[in-house]
N, C-alpha and C positions, 0 to 999 in steps of 0.2 A: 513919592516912591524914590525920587531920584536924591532925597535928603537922605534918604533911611540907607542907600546903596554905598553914598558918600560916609556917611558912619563907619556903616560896616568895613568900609578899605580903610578910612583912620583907625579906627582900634586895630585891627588885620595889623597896620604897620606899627603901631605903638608899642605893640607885645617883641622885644628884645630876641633873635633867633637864637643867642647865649644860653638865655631859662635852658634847663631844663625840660622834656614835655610832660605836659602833663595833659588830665582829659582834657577832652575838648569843650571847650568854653560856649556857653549860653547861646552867647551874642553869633555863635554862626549857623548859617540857614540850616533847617533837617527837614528835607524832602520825605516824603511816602513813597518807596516804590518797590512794588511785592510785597505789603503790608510790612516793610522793616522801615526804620529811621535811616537814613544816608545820609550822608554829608558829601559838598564838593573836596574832590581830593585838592584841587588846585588850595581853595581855601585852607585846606588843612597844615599843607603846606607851607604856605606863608607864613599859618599861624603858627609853627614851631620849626621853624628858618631851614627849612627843605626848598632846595629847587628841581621843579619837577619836567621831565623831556622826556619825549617819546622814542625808543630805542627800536620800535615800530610803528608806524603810525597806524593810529587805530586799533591796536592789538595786544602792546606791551607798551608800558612806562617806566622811568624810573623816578625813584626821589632819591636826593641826597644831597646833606650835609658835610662839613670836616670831618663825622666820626659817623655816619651810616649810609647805609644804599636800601633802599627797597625798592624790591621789583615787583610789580603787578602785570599782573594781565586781563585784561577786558573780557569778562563775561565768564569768570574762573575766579575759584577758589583758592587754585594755589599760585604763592609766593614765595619770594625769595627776602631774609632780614641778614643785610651782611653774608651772605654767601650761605644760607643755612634756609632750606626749607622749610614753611613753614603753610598749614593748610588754616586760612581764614575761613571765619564761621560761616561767612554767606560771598556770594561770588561780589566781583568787582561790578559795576554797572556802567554801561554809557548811552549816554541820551544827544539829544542835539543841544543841550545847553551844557553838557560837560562830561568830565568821569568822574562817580559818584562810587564811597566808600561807605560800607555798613559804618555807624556809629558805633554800635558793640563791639568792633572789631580795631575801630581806632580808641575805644577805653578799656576792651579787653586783653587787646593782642599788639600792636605800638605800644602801646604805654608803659605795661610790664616789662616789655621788652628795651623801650630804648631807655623807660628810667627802670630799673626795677628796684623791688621793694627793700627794705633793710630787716634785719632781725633788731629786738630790741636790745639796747646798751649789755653786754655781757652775753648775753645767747650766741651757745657755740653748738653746733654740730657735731655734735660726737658720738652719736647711738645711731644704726641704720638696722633695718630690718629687710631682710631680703624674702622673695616668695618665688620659690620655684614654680613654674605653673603647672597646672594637673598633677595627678599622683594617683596611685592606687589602680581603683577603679575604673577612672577617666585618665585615658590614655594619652590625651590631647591628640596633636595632628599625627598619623600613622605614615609613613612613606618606605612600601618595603617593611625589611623586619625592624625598622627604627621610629621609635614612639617619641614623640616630641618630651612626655613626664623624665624623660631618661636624660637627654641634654638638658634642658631646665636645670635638672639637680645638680648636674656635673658642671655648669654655666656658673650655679649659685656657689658652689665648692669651695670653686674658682675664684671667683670674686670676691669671697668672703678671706679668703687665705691673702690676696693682695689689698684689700682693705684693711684689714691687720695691719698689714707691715706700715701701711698707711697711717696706723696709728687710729684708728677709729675702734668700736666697740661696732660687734655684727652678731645679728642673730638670724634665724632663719624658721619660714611658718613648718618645714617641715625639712626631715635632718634626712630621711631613707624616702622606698618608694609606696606612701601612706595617700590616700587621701584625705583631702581638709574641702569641708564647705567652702564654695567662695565667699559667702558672708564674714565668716569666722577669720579669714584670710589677714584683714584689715583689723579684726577687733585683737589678735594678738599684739601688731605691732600697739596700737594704742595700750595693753596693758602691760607691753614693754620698755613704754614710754619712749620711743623710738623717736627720734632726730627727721629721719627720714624712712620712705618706704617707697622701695622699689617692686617691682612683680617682672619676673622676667619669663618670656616667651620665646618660640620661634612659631615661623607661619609656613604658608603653605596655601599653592592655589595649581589644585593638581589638571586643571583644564586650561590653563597656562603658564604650566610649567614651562617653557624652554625660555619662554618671556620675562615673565615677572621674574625679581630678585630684588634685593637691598632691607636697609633697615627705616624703621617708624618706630617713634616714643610718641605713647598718649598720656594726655592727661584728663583732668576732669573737665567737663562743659561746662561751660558759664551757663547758668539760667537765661532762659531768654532766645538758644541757640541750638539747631540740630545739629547730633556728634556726627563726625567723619562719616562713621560704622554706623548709620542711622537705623540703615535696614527699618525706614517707617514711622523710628522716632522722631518725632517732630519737634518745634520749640517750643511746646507749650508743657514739659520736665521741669519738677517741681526743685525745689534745695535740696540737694545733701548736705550734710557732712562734711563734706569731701570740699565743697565749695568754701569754706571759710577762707580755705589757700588759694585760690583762683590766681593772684599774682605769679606767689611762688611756684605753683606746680607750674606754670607756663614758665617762669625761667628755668626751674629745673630739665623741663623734658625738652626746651632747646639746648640747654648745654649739652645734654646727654645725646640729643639726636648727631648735634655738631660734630661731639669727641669719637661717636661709633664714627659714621662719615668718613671725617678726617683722621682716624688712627684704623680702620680697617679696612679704606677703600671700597666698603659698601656701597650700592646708590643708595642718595639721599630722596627718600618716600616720607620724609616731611615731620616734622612733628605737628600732631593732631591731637586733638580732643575726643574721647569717648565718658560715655558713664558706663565703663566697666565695673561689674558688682566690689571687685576689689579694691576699687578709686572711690567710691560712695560715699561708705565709712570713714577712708582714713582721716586721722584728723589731724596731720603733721603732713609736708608736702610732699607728694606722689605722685608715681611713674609707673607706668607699664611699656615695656621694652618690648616689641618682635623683633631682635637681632639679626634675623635673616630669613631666608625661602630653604626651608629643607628638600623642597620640591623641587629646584632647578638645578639641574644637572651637576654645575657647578659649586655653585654657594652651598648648596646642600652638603657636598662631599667636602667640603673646609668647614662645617658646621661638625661633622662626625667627627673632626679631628681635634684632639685635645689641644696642638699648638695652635691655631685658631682661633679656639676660645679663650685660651689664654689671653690673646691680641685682641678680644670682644672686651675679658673680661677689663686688660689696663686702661682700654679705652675708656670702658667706664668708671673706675675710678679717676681718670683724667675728669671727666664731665664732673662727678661730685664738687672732686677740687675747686673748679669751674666756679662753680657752682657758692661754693663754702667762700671765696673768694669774694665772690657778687653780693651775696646779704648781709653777711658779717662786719660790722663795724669795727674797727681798728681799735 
């Protein structure tokens, strides 16, 4: 036992903290606990030149490198990567032999994140499709005489008019106030061959309203993982579609959570993972945006105002940029 331990801290130290990270390699122990694969954080750490302290004991940690910070918290799901919220698949865990990290979450949520993926040699970004959400019939979130379908469109306008100027090509699943199946949502942008695809929303949580406020960008769930919004869903959600991009959508919906954040002074409520019907299908990397709480007294009334959105919408073309920036090979 004590040859095999001695191993494992030699290879631990042999792997250079310089690399790159990449998944997590073979050679380090995966515990069972709550039927998920774990790994020690401590380990992880070493093994891609994080040093890790406790910023509370027992309760929050951090890691960090020259070029990142993450912060954890014991017995929680959410995190912080470089200052930018983000909600891991399964909560952090601690035992009396250490603090222990989902594996899925150190191959699906570090890794994209601290390396993330590239496009291939020439692939450029240059078609977006936008989806306003609700329309028609389905009114989405109601608060007072203001239907969420109605911002949405004016959100998408928006955004589409400053994406222009951006120089990109934009389309939209729907131009006035129509309904569109959710399914069909996704299958436009795909027969528009769309670069990207966003869905943009606002929310609302009218039994705590004076409280809740801020923005969340979701993406697809990795296989393997209950979304955010499980509401029952468990992990045991078969592939979509939608998962080919597991990488990219998780960098796209951080840079997009980051640039609302930081260019709108929203709170940051994290970017997260759902399998929204509109994230399913798509098969180019995608986002669903809640921009804000129409319900809070506040955000809501900057939500009704067109100069507002406007400052929603450059923020999100800042995130694309972001974004366009991080895959694109030179």
């Amino acid at each position: 036992m004590k040859s095999a331990v001695v191993s494992l801290l030699l290879a631990l130290l042999a792997l250079s903290p310089a690399l790159a990270v990449t998944p997590v390699p073979r050679r380090l122990a995966v515990a069972r606990i709550c039927g998920h694969d774990y790994i020690s954080v401590s380990d992880w750490a070493i093994a891609n030149g994080f040093a890790a302290h406790w910023l509370k004991r027992d309760e929050s940690l951090q890691l960090a490198n020259d070029s990142s910070r993450i912060t954890l918290t014991v017995d929680s799901a959410e995190a912080e990567i470089n200052g930018v919220g983000v909600r891991l698949l399964f909560p952090v865990c601690k035992r009396p032999d250490g603090v222990f990290l989902a594996l899925l979450d150190a191959q699906s949520t570090f890794h994209p994140l601290l390396s993330p993926p590239k496009n291939r040699p020439g692939e450029r970004i240059k078609t977006i499709c936008l989806d306003p959400g609700h329309g028609g019939k389905d009114p989405g979130f109601q608060v007072g005489s203001h239907d969420e379908k109605q911002y949405t469109l004016l959100l998408a306008q928006e955004l589409r008019n400053q994406l222009l100027r951006a120089g990109f090509k934009v389309s939209l699943t729907r131009t006035r106030d129509a309904y569109v199946e959710l399914p069909d949502r996704p299958v436009v942008a795909n027969r528009r061959k769309a670069d990207l695809f966003i869905s943009l929303h606002f929310n609302s949580a009218a039994a705590s309203a004076v409280s809740v406020q801020g923005a969340e960008v979701y993406c697809m769930t990795p296989v393997g993982a209950p979304s955010s919004n499980a509401h029952g869903e468990g992990a045991g959600a078969g592939w979509f579609p939608g998962n080919q991009n597991n990488e990219k959508n998780l960098v796209l919906a951080y840079q997009l959570q980051k640039a609302i954040a930081h260019g709108t002074q929203a709170e940051d409520r994290a970017a997260r993972r759902a399998r929204y019907w509109v994230l399913r299908d798509a098969t180019m990397p995608s986002a669903l945006i809640e921009a804000g709480y129409m319900s809070h007294p506040l955000e809501g009334r900057k939500i009704f105002d067109p100069t507002y959105r406007r400052q929603i919408a450059l923020a999100i073309v800042d995130g694309i940029l972001a974004y366009k920036r991080i895959v694109e090979r030179p």
